[in-house]
C-alpha positions as CSV (number, residue, x, y, z in Angstrom):
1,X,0.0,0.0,0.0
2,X,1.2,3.5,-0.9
3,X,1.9,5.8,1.9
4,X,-0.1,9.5,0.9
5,X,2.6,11.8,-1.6
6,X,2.9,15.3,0.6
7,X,4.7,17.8,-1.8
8,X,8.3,18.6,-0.2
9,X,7.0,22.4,0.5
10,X,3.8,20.8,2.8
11,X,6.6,18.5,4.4
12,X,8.9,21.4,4.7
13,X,5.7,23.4,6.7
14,X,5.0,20.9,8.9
15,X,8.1,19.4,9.8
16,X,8.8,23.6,10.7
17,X,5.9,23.8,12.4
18,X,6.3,20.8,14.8
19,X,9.8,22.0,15.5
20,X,8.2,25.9,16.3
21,X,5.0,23.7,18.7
22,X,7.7,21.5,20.1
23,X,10.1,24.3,20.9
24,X,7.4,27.0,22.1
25,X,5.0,25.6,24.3
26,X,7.1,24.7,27.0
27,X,9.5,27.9,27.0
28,X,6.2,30.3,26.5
29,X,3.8,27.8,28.9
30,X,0.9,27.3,26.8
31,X,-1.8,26.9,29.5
32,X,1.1,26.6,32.2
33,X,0.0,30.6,33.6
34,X,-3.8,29.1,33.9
35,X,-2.5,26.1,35.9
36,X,0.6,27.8,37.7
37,X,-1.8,30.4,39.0
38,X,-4.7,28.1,39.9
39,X,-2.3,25.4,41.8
40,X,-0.6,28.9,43.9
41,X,-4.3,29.5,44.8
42,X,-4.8,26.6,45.9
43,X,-2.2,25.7,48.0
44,X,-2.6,29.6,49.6
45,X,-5.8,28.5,50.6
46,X,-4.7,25.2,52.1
47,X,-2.2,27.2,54.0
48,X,-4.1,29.9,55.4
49,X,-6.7,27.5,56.5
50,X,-3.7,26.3,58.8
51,X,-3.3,29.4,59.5
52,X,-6.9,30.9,60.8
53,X,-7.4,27.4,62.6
54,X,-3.9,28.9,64.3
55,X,-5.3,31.9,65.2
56,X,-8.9,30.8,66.5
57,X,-7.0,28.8,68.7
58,X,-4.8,31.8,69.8
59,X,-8.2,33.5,70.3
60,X,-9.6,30.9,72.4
61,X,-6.9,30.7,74.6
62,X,-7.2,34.6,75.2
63,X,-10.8,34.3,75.8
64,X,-10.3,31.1,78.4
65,X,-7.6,32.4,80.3
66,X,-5.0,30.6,79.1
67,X,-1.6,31.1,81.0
68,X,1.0,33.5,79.1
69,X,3.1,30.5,78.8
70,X,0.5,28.5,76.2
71,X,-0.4,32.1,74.7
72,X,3.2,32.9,73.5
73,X,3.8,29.7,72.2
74,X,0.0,29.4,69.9
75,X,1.3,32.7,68.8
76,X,4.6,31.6,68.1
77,X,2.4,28.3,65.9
78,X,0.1,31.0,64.5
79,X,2.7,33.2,63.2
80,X,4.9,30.4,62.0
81,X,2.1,29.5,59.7
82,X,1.8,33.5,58.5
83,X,5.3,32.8,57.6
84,X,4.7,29.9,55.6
85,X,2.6,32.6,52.8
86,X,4.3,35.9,53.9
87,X,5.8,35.8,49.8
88,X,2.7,35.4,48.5
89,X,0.8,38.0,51.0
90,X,3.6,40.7,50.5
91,X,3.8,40.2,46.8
92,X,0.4,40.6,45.7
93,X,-1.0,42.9,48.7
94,X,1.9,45.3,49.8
95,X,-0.7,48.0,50.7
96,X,-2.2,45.3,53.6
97,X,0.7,43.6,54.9
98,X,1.3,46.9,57.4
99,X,-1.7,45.9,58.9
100,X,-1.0,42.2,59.1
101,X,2.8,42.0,60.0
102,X,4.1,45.9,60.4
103,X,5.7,47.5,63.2
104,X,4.1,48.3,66.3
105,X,4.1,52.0,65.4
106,X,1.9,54.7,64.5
107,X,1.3,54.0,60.9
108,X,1.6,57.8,59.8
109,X,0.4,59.3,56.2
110,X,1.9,62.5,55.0
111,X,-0.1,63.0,52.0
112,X,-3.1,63.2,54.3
113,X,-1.8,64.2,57.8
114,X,-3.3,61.0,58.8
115,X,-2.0,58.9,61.8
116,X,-3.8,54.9,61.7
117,X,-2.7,53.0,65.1
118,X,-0.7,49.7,64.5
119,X,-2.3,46.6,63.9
120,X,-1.0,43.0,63.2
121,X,1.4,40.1,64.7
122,X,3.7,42.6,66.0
123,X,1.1,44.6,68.4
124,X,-0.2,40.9,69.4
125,X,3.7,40.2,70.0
126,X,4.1,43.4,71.8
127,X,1.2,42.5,74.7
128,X,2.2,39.2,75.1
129,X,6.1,39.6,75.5
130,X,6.0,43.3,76.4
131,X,4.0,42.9,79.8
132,X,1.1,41.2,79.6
133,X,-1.8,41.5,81.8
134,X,-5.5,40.0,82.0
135,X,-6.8,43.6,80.8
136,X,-5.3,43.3,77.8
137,X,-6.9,40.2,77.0
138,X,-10.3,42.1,74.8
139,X,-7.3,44.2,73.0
140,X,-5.5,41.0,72.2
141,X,-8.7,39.2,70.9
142,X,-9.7,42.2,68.7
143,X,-6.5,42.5,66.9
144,X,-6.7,38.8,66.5
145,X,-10.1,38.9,64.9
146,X,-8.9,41.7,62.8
147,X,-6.2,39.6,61.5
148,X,-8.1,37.0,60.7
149,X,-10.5,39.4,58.2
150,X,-7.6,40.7,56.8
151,X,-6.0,37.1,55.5
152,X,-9.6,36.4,54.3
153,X,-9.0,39.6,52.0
154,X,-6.2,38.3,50.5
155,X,-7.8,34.6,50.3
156,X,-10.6,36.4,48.6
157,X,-9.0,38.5,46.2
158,X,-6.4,36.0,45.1
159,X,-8.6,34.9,43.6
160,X,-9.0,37.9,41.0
161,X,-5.1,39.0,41.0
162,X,-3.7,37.7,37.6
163,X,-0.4,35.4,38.5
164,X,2.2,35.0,36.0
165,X,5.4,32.6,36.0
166,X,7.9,35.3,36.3
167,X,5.7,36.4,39.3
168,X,7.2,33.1,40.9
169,X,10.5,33.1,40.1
170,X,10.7,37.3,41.7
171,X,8.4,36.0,44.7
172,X,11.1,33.5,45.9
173,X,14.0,36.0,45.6
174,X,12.0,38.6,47.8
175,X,11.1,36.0,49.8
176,X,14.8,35.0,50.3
177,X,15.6,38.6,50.8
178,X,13.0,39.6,53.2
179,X,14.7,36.7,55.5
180,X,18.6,37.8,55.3
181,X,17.7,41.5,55.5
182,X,14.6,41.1,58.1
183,X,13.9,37.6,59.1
184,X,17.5,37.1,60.7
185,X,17.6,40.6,62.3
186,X,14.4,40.5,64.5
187,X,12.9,43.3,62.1
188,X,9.2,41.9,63.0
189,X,10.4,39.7,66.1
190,X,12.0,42.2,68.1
191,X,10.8,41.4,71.6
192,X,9.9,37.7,70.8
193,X,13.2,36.9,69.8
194,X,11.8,34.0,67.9
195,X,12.7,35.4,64.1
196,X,15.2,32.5,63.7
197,X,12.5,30.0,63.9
198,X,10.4,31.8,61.9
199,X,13.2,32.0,59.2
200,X,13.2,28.4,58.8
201,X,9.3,28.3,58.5
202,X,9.6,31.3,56.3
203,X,12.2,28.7,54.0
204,X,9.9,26.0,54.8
205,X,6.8,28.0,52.6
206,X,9.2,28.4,50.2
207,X,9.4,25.0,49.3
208,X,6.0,24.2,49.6
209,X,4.7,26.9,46.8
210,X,7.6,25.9,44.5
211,X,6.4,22.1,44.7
212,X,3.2,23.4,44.8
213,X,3.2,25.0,41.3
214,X,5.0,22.2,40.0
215,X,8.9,24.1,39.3
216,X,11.4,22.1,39.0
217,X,13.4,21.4,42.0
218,X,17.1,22.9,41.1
219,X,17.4,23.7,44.8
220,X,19.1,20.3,45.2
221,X,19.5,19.9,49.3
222,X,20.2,23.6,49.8
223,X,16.5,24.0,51.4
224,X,17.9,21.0,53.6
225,X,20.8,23.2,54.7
226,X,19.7,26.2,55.6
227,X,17.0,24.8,57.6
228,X,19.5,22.2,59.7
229,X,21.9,25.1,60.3
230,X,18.8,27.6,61.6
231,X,17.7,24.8,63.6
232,X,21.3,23.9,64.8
233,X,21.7,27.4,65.9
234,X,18.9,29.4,67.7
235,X,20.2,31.3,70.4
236,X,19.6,35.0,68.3
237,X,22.6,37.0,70.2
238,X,24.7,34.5,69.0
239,X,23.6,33.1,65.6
240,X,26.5,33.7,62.9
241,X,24.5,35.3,60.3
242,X,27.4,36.3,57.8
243,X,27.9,32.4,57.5
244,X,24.2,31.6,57.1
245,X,24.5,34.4,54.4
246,X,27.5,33.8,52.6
247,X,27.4,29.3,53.0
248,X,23.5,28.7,52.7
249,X,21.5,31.9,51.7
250,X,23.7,32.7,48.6
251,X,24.0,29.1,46.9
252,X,20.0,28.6,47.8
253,X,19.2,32.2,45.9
254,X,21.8,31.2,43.2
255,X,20.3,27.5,42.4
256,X,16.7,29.2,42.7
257,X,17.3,32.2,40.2
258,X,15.7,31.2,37.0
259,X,18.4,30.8,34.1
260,X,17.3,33.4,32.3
261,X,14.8,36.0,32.8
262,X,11.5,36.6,31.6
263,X,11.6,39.2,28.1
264,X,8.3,40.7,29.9
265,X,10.4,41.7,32.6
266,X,12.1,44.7,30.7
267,X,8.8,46.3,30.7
268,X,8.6,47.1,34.1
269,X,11.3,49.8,36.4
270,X,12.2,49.4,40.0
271,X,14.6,50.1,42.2
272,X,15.9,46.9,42.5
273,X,15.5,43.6,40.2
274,X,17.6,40.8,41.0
275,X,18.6,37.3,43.5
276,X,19.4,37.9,46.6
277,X,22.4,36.7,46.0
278,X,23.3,39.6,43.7
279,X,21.8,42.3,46.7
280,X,24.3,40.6,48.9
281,X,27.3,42.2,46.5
282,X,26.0,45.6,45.4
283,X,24.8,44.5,42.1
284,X,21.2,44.9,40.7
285,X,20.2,47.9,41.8
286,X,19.0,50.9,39.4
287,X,19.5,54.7,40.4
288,X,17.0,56.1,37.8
289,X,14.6,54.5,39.3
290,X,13.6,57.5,41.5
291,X,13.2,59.5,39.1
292,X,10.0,61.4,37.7
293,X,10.1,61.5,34.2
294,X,11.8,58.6,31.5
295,X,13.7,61.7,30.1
296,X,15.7,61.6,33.3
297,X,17.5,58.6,32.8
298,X,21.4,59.0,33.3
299,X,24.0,58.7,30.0
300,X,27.3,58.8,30.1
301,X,27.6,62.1,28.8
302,X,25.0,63.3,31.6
303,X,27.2,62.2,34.0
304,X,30.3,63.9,32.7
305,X,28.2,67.1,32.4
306,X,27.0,66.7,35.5
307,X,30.6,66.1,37.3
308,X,32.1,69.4,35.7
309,X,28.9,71.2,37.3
310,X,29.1,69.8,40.2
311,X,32.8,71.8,40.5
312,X,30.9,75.4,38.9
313,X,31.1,78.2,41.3
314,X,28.8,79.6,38.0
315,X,25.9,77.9,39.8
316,X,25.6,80.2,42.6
317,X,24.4,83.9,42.7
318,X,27.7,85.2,44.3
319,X,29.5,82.9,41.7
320,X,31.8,81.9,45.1
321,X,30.1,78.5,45.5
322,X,29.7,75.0,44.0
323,X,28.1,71.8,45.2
324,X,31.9,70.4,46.4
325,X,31.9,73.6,48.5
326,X,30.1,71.4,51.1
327,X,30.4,68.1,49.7
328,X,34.4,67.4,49.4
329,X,35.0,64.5,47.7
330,X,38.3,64.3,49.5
331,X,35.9,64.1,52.0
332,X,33.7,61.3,50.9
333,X,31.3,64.3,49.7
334,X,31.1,65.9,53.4
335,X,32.5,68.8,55.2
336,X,33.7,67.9,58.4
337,X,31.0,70.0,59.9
338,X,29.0,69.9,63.0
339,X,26.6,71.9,60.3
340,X,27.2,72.7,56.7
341,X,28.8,76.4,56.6
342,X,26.4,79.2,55.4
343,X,28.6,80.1,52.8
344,X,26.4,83.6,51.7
345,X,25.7,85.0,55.0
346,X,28.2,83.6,57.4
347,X,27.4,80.9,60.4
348,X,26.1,77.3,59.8
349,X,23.2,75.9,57.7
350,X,20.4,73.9,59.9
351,X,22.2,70.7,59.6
352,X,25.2,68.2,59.0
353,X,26.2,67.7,55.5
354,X,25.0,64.1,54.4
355,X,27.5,62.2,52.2
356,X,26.3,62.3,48.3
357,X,27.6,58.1,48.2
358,X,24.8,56.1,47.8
359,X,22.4,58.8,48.0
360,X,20.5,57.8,44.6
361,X,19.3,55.1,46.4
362,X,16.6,56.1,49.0
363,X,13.4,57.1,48.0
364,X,13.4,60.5,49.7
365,X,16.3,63.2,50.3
366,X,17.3,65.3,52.8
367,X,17.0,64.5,56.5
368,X,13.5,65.7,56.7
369,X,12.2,63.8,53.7
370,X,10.9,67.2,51.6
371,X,12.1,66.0,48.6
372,X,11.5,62.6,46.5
373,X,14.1,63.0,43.5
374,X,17.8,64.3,43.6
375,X,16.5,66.6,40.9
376,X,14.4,68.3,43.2
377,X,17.2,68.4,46.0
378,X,19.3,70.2,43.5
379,X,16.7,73.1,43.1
380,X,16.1,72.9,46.6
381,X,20.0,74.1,47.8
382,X,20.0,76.4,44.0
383,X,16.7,78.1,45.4
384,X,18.0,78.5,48.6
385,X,19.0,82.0,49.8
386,X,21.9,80.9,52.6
387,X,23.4,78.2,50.1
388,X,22.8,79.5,46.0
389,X,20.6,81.8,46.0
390,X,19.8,81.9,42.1
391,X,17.1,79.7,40.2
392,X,18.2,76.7,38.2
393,X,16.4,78.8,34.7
394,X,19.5,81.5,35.7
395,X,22.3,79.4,35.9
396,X,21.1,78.2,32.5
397,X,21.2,81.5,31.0
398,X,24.8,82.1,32.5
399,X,25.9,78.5,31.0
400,X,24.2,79.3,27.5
401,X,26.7,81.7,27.0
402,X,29.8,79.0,27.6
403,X,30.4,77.8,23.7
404,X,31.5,74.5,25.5
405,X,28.9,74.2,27.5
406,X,26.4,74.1,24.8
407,X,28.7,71.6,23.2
408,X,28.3,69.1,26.6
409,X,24.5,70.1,26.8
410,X,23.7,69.3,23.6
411,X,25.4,65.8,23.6
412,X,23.9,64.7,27.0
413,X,20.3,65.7,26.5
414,X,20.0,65.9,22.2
415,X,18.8,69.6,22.4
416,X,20.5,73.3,21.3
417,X,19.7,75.0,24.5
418,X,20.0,75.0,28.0
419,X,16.7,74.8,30.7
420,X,16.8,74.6,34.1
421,X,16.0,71.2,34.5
422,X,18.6,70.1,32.2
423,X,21.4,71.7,34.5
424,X,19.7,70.1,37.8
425,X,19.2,66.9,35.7
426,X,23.0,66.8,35.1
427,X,23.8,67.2,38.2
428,X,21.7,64.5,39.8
429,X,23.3,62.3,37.1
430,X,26.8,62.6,38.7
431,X,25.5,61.9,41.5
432,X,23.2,58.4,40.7
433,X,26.9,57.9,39.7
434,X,28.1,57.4,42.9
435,X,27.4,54.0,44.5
436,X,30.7,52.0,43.9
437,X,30.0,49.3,46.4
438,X,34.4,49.1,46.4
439,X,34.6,48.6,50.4
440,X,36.3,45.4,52.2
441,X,32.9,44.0,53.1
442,X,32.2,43.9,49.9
443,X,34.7,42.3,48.9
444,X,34.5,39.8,51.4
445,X,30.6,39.1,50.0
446,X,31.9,38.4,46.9
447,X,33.9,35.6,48.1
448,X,37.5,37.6,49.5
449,X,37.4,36.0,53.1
450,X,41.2,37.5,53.4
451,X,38.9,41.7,53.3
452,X,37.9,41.3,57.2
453,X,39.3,40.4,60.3
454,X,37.5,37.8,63.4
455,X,37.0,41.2,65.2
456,X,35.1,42.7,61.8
457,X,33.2,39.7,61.9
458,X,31.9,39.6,65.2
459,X,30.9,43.2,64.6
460,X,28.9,42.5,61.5
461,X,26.8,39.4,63.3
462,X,26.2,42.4,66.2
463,X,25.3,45.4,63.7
464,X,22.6,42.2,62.3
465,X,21.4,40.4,65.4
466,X,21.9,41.8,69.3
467,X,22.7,45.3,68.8
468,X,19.6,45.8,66.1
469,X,21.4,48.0,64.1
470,X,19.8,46.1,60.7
471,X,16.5,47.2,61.7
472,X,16.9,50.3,60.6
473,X,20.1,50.4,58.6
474,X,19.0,47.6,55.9
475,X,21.5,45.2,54.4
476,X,23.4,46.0,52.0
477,X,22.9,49.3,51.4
478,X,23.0,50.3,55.3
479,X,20.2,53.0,54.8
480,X,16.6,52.7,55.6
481,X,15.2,52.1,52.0
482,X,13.0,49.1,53.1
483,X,14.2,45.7,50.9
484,X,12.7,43.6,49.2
485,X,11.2,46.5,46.9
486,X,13.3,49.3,48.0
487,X,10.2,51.3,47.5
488,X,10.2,53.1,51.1
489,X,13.4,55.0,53.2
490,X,12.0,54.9,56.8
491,X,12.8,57.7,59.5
492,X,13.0,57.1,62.8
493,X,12.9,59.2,66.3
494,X,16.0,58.2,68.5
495,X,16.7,61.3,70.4
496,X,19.6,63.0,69.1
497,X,20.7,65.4,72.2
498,X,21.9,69.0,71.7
499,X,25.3,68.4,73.3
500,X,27.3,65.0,73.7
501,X,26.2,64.1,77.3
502,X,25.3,61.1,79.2
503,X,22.5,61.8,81.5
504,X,19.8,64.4,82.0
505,X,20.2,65.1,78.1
506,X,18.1,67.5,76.2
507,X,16.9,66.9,72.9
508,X,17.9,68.8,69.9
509,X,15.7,71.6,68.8
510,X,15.6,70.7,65.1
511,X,12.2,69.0,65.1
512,X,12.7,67.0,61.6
513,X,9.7,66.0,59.4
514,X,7.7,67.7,61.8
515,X,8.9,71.0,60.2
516,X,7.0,69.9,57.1
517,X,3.9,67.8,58.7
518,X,2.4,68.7,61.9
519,X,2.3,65.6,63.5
520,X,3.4,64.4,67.2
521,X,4.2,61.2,65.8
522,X,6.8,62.8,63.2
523,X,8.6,65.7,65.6
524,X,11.9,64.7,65.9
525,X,12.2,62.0,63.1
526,X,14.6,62.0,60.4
527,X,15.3,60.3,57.8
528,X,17.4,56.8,58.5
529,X,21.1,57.9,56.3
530,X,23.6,55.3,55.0
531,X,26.7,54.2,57.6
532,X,28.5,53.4,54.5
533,X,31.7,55.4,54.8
534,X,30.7,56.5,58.1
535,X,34.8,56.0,59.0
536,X,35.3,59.1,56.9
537,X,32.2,60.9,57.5
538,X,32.2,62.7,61.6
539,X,30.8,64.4,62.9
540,X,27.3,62.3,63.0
541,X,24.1,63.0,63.5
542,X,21.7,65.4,61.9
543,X,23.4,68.2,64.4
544,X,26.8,66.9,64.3
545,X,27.0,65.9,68.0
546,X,29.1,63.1,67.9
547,X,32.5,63.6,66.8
548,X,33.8,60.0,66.8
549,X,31.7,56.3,66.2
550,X,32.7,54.9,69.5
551,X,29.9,57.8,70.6
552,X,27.4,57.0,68.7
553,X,27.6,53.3,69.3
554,X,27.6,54.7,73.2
555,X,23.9,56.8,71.9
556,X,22.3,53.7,70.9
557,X,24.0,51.2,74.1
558,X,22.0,53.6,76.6
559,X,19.2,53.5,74.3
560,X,18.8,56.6,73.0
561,X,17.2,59.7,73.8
562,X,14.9,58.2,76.5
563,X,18.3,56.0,78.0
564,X,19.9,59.7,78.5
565,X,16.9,60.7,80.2
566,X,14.6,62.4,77.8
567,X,10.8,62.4,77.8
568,X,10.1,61.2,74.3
569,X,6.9,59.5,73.8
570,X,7.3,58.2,70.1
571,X,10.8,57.5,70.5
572,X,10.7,54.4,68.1
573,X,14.2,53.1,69.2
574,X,14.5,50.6,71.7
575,X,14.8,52.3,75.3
576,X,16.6,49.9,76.9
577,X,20.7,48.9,77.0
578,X,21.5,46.9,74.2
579,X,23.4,45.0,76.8
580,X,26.6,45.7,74.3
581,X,30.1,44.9,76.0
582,X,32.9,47.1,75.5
583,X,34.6,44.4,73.8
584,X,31.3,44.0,71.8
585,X,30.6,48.0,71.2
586,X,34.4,48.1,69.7
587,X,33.8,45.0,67.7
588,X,30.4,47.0,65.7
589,X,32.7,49.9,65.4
590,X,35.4,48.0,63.7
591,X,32.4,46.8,60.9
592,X,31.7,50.1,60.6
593,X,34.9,50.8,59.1
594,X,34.6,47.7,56.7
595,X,31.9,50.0,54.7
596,X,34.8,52.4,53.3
597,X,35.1,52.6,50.0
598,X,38.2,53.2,48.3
């Protein structure tokens, strides 16, 4: 029998064709977004029904009278099983998580002048580890309830967020971030203590979604490590984090990171898009991303223009100052100062002079958070009568009349003449330049274990476990722009005194953000800076108080402005001793100076 004649062109087609459907379908996922999505649901669901059974229990107990004992350790079950969908929750529903799993704080809006009391795990942490009593026991059921009709929320609207596979992949390496940058460091544990075991449930989640949705398991028994070594070692004073980092964290991000990322993923900005274990050595972050306009975006030549600006003494109305006037590079972009020098009319400016390093990435400037781009900064200190004096539009003029200038100006932004926000553009260019991530600790992240010293060491597993400095100052970048989407910089009230003393201290008069929104909650908060180059950078503080670090570690051993004796109600550091050691306290100094760049 004769087999059917197909001309060679029809052969040609098909044989293409099942080469295209047999080489497509399971890169693109035909139907695998559908399924993907649906098995995620699921399994949420399954979880979270763990997890309300957890906290009906917790609320029975309150309601029975259940000893403190059984109470903290049905919490402790309850928010193990939170940690098991944290990913999920604080992918898909960043705008709730505040309420389920924030800080005990005020939760303060500018935009509105509105001040919303905490909800959440951490207030049900705070009144059963931070003196509980039988009156508290209707507050404690409340927040418990309200908890519980939060998580259905999310259960219910899962159900109409669209979940893609490249959602996955950026879900695990937030979820991997969130636990080396907050899990680790008591960030949402900090009088429980308990954020080691709630890493490893955190891992254990992990694993369950990625079976869950059916991606392949390249983890091979890196899940296995981590987990033994958090189990092996749960006292949280002495946990080693830089080896849970560096020997477990870092080869479980590597062997989870997809092998090559989603094309759909160049359609979207932020500030930071990458594993953890690129975060861990400087890499992946963007500078332009807080930036208003697409125009913005830094070049090359932008950068150069910007540089020879930043030098201009033609920027200023008396023509006598520039921007390295106050920020030396010699100086890692300081002055020196107690307070910046008031260059125009003699005296000192209202505060220290920040260093410009790192400074593109934070989500607001200044120490009172009044502006949101560097661009905005720069006409800030141009508009300012004690520093520039003279509008951006005029130093344009001046500039348009420097042949050369209009040379650089028209190869960085493509145009014949000079605005305003091109010069203050160019400027903030130079400065996105300026994250060089070129310090010993980080070469010693990127595998150089001869860049620190035992002592160094000890003082990074300090700075990230018993003396909470990592709460605030966020690894890597040792600001407080909030990981894993870098979206937020927090500020904090810690009491910065008016002079360096030790007892019966009185607070600085500079309120802070208060200036700029009348709130109690906001009067003496600033903005959390970098301690990146802090080894170069005295004095510190806002005011300049402290000439040397060994003070400043001293400011946050006696616990701040309250531990020097101050009335401050919204103080949202610790009040109590860190309970450092001197050997300790010099240990977290000597990390300090592991953040130099050179």
């Amino acid at each position: 029998m004769r087999k059917p004649f197909l001309p060679a062109t029809v052969l040609a087609f098909l044989l293409c064709y099942a080469v295209l459907v047999a080489g497509l379908l399971p890169a693109c996922g035909v139907n695998k977004p559908k399924d993907e999505a649906a098995a995620l649901r699921q399994w949420y669901g399954l979880e979270q029904d763990s997890l309300q059974q957890d906290l009906s229990m917790l609320d029975s107990f309150v309601q029975q009278g259940a000893a403190l004992p059984q109470l903290q350790q049905q919490f402790s079950a309850a928010r193990n099983s939170y940690k098991h969908v944290e990913g999920v929750v604080e992918y898909y529903f960043q705008g709730l998580t505040r309420r389920i799993n924030g800080p005990a704080l005020p939760d303060i809006h500018t935009e509105d002048n509105q001040v919303w009391p905490p909800h959440g795990f951490q207030l049900v942490e705070q009144y059963l580890y931070g003196g509980f009593a039988d009156t508290l026991r209707p507050l404690l059921s409340n927040e418990i309830k309200l908890l519980q009709t939060d998580l259905n929320f999310v259960l219910s609207n899962l159900e109409a967020t669209a979940i893609l596979p490249r959602h996955v992949h950026e879900m695990v390496q937030h979820q991997l971030i969130r636990i080396a940058t907050l899990g680790i460091t008591g960030f949402d544990a900090p009088l429980s203590k308990l954020s080691l075991t709630e890493s490893d449930a955190a891992l254990v989640g992990l694993q369950r979604m990625l079976q869950a949705v059916g991606q392949p398991d390249r983890s091979g028994n890196a899940f296995a490590a981590a987990r033994n070594y958090l189990q092996q070692h749960q006292d949280f004073d002495a946990f080693d984090r830089m080896v849970f980092l560096q020997q477990f964290m870092a080869p479980l991000s590597l062997q989870l990171a997809p092998a090559q990322k989603d094309p759909a993923d160049s359609l979207f900005t932020k500030p930071f898009d990458g594993s953890l274990a690129a975060l861990l050595q400087g890499k992946g972050f963007d500078p332009d991303f807080y930036t208003n306009y697409a125009s913005a975006k830094s070049n090359t030549a932008k950068v150069a223009l910007g540089k020879q600006l930043f030098y201009d003494n033609r920027l200023s109305k008396s023509s006598t100052l520039s921007c390295a006037s106050c920020h030396q590079p010699e100086k890692y972009f300081t002055d020196g100062l107690p307070k910046a020098a008031n260059g125009v009319h003699g005296g000192s400016l209202q505060r220290n002079t920040p260093s410009l390093f790192y400074a593109s990435l934070q989500r607001d400037q200044f120490y009172d958070h009044r502006s949101n781009t560097l661009e905005d900064q720069v006409n800030q200190v141009m508009d300012n009568s004690d520093e520039f004096g003279m509008q951006a539009s005029f130093a344009a003029r001046k500039l348009s009349q420097d042949s050369g200038y209009r040379q650089l100006f028209k190869a960085a932004f493509g145009v014949d003449s000079i605005g305003g926000y091109q010069v203050r553009n160019a400027v903030a260019a130079y400065i996105r330049s300026l994250n060089p991530f070129r310090s010993r600790f980080d070469d010693y992240m990127r595998g150089n274990k001869a860049a620190m010293n035992t002592q160094e060491l000890e003082g990074f597993n300090l700075f990230a476990g018993k003396a909470k400095c990592a709460t605030c100052h966020f690894i890597p970048l040792f600001n407080g722009t909030v990981p894993p989407w870098f979206g937020k910089s927090e500020s904090e009230i810690i009491g910065v005194p008016a002079k360096a003393v030790w007892e019966k201290a009185t607070i600085d008069g500079d309120v802070g953000r208060y200036q700029w929104n009348q709130l109690e909650e906001l009067r003496f908060a600033f903005k959390t800076p970098t301690v990146r180059n802090s080894e170069k950078t005295a004095p510190y503080m806002h005011n300049g108080v402290y000439q040397n670090l060994e003070d400043v570690v001293r400011f946050y051993q006696k616990g701040g402005g309250v531990g020097l004796g101050m009335n401050l109600p919204y103080q949202s550091l610790p009040f109590d001793s860190l309970q450092l050691n001197a050997r300790e306290q010099q240990a977290v100094v000597a990390f300090l100076k592991t953040l130099t760049d050179r």
